[in-house]
N, C-alpha and C positions, 0 to 999 in steps of 0.2 A: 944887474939883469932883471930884467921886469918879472913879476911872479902871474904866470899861469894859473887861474881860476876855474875851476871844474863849478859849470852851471848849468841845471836841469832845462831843457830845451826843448821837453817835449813829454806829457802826462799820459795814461790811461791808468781802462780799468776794467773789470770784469765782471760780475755776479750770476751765479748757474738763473735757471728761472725759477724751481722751484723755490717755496717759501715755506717754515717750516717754522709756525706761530707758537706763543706760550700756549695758547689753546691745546695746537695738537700736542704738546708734550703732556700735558692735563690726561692726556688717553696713555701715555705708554710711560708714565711714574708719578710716585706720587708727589706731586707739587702743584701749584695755580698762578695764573698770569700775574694777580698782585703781589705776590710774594717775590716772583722772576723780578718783577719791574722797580722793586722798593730796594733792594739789595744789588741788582746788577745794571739798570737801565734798559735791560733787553726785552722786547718785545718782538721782535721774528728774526730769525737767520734765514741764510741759504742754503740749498744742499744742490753738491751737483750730484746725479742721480748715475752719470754713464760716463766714466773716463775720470782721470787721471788727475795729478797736479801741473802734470806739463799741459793740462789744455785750457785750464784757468791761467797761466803763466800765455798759452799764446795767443785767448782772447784778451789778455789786457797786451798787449804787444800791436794787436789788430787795432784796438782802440786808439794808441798811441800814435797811431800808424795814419788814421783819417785824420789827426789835427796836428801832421807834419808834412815837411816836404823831403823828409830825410828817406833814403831806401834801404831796404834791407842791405842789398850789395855795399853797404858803405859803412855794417855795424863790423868795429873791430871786436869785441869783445861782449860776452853774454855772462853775468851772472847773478843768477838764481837763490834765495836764499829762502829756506825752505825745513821743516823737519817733517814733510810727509814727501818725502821725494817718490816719484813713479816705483823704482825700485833703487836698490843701493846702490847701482851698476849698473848701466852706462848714468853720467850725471845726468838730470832731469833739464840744466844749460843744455848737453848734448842734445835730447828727445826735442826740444823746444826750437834748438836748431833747425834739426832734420823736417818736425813740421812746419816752418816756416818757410822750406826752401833756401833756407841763408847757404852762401859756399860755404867751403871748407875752409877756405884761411880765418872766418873767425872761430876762433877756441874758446873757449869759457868754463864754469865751473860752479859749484853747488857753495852756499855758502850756510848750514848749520850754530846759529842762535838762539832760534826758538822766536820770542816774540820780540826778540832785539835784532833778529836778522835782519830784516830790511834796512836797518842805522848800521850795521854791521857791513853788509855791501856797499852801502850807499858811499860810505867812507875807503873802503877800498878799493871801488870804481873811483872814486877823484881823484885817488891819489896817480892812478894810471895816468888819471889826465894833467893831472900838474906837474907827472915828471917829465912831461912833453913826450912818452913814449904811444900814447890812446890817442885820438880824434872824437871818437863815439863810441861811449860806452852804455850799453844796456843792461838799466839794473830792475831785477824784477821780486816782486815779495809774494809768493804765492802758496796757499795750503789747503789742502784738501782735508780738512780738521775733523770732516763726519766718517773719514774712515779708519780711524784710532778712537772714535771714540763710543762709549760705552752706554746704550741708550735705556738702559736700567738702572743706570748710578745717574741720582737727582740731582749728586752736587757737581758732575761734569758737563751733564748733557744739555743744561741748560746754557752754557755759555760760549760754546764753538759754533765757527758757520765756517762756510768754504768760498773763498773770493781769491784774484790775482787781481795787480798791481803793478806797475812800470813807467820807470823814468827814462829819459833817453842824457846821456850827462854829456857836454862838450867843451873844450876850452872859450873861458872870456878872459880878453885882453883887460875888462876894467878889472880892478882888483877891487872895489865896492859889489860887487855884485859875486853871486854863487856860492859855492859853500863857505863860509868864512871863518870855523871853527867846531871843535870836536873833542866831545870826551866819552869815551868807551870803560867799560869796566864788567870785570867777571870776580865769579867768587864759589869756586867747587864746591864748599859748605852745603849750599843749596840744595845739592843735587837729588837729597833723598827727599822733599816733600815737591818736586814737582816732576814727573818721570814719565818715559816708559818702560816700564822692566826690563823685558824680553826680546828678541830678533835680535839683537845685537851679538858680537862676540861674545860675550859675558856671561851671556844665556840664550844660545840658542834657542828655533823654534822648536816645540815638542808637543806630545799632548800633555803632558803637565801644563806649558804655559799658558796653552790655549784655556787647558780648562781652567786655570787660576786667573784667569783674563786678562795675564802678564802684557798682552799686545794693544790696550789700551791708554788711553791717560790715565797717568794717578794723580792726585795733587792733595793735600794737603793744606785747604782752602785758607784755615784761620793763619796756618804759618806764613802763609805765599803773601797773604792781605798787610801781614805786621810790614815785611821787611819791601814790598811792592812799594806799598802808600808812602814810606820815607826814602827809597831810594830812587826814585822818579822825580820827588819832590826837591832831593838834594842835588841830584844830578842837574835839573834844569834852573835851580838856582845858581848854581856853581857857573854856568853856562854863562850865564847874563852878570853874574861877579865877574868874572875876566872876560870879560868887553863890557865892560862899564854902560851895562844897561838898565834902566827898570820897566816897571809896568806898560807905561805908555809909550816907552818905544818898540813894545812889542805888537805886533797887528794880530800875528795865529801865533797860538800856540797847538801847536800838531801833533798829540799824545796818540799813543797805542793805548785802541779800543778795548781794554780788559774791564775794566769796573767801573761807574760813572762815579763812585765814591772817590776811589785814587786816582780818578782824573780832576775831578773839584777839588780833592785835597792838593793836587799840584798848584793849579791855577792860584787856589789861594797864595801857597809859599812864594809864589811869583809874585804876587799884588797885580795879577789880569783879571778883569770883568769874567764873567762867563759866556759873554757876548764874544767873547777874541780868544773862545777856543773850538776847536775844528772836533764835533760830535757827532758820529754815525752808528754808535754803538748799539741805537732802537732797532735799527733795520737789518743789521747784519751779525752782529755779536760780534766775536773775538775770533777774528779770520788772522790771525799770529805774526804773520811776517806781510799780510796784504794789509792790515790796516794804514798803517802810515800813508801808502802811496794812494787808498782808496779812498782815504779823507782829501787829498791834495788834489787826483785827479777832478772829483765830484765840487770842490769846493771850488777849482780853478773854471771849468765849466758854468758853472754856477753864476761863474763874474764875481764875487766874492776875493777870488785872491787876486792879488793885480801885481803887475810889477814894482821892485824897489821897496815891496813890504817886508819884513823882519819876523822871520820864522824861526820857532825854537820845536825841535822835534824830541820827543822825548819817549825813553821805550823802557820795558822792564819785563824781563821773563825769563824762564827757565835756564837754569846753570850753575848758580844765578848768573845772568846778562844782562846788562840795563848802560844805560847812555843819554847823549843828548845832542844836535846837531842843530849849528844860528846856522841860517843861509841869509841870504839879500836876494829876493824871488825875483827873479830875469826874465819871465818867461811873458810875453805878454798880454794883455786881456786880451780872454777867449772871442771876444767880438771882434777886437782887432786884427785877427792871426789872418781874418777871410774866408775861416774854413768853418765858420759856426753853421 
């Protein structure tokens, strides 16, 4: 029986308008642009200023939307991967539904990683579609990271921005093309240097937490940086070890935008140029579960990513969660689609 391949068929993206430079952080902590840029690569984020995660989640849907022919009426399945959801309840898939107008037969569901969610989904949407039970799956990476985060604490504030993200995933008959393999991985250890305390069962909300600032990020920079830099780096070697690849058959490499340090440190262990890896981390910061898609969507636009190239996705974040995903990119130049 021939094997069904789940292949990305359709990109967007999102970004609020405002812009939220090392500069202005210079006014409200104490730190300066050289220092943001020498240690993190970051030089301005976004922030959306009014609404939600579900609205960054339905402008890159909208996007995806002008350079396809596909309609909403036709998506089976929505899901979301996310840890700044609208609220806990109803899923932020659900909201995202409701404002797009999609019917009710499609269902969907939130999917909590952190900065591996979007590799997280991405992987559980194909699988829908390879067990022939999906058609069209919509998978979306979106977070609204300026409303957990703490703009008094120098070592968080500087590295979160707020963006969404979305692929649209379909069955391909070729079996060279679309996702082509996967490694996922968690490790609860983690869990205390990169957090948020409080709202949870665990600890509800109170005034205690609020005023301990429990409802923030915490993280635990130098720990998160040791065990980030090598398991991004192993994971996406491991990737290209079992399918016997090296350097130059790789075109992008597609890391989650956290550090430009453990994004070169990857690249290295790969033996990739730094020219064939996919970097938007100046412009946006560390937008958690939208990075990956918003490298893809911007680069494929771009003309940069073309069909039949060899993409290694690689992610690392809170749990710990980290992963890596080859595809064979199907989708084809953005000049050719017709709809540039």
């Amino acid at each position: 029986m021939k094997k069904i391949r789940s292949a990305i068929t359709a990109v967007g993206h999102y970004a609020p308008e405002k812009v939220l430079s090392n500069k202005d952080l210079e006014k409200l902590v104490d730190t300066n642009d050289e220092w943001i840029r020498t240690r993190t690569g970051i030089r301005e984020r976004r922030i959306l200023e009014t609404g939600g995660t579900s609205d960054l989640c339905v402008g890159a849907v909208r996007s995806l939307l002008e350079h396809s022919t596909v309609s909403l009426e036709e998506i089976d399945v929505i899901i979301v991967a996310t840890v700044t959801p609208d609220m806990f309840f109803p899923s932020t898939a659900c909201l995202v539904q409701k404002k797009l107008g999609i019917k009710r037969q499609t269902w969907g569901f939130d999917v909590s990683a952190a900065c591996s969610g979007f590799l997280y989904a991405l992987v559980i949407g194909s699988q829908f579609i390879e067990a022939g039970t999906h058609k069209k799956v919509l998978v979306i990476g979106g977070d609204k990271m300026s409303s957990i985060t703490d703009y008094t604490d120098r070592n968080t504030c500087i590295l979160f921005g707020d963006a969404g993200g979305a692929v649209l995933l379909e069955p391909s008959d070729d079996p060279n093309q679309g996702l082509l393999d996967h490694r996922l991985y968690c490790d609860g250890s983690g869990a205390e240097f990169l957090n948020m305390k409080a709202g949870g069962s665990l600890m509800p909300a109170s005034h205690e937490t609020v005023d301990r600032k429990f409802h923030y990020i915490y993280q635990d920079g130098k720990a998160v940086f040791k065990v980030a830099v090598v398991g991004m780096a192993d994971v996406s070697e491991e990737i290209m070890k079992r399918n016997n690849l090296k350097g130059e058959d790789v075109a992008w490499l597609v890391p989650h935008q956290a550090n430009l340090r453990i994004i070169d440190a990857t690249a290295d262990r790969m033996g990739i140029d730094r020219s064939k890896v996919m970097i938007n981390i100046d412009r946006y910061g560390n937008t958690t579960a939208a990075t990956i898609p918003l490298c893809l969507s911007e680069y494929w636009r771009d003309g940069r990513l073309k069909e039949g190239q060899n993409l290694v996705l690689a992610s690392f974040g809170a749990g710990y969660t980290w992963g890596a995903v080859l595809i064979r990119w199907s989708l084809k130049d953005f000049k050719a689609t017709g709809r540039a």
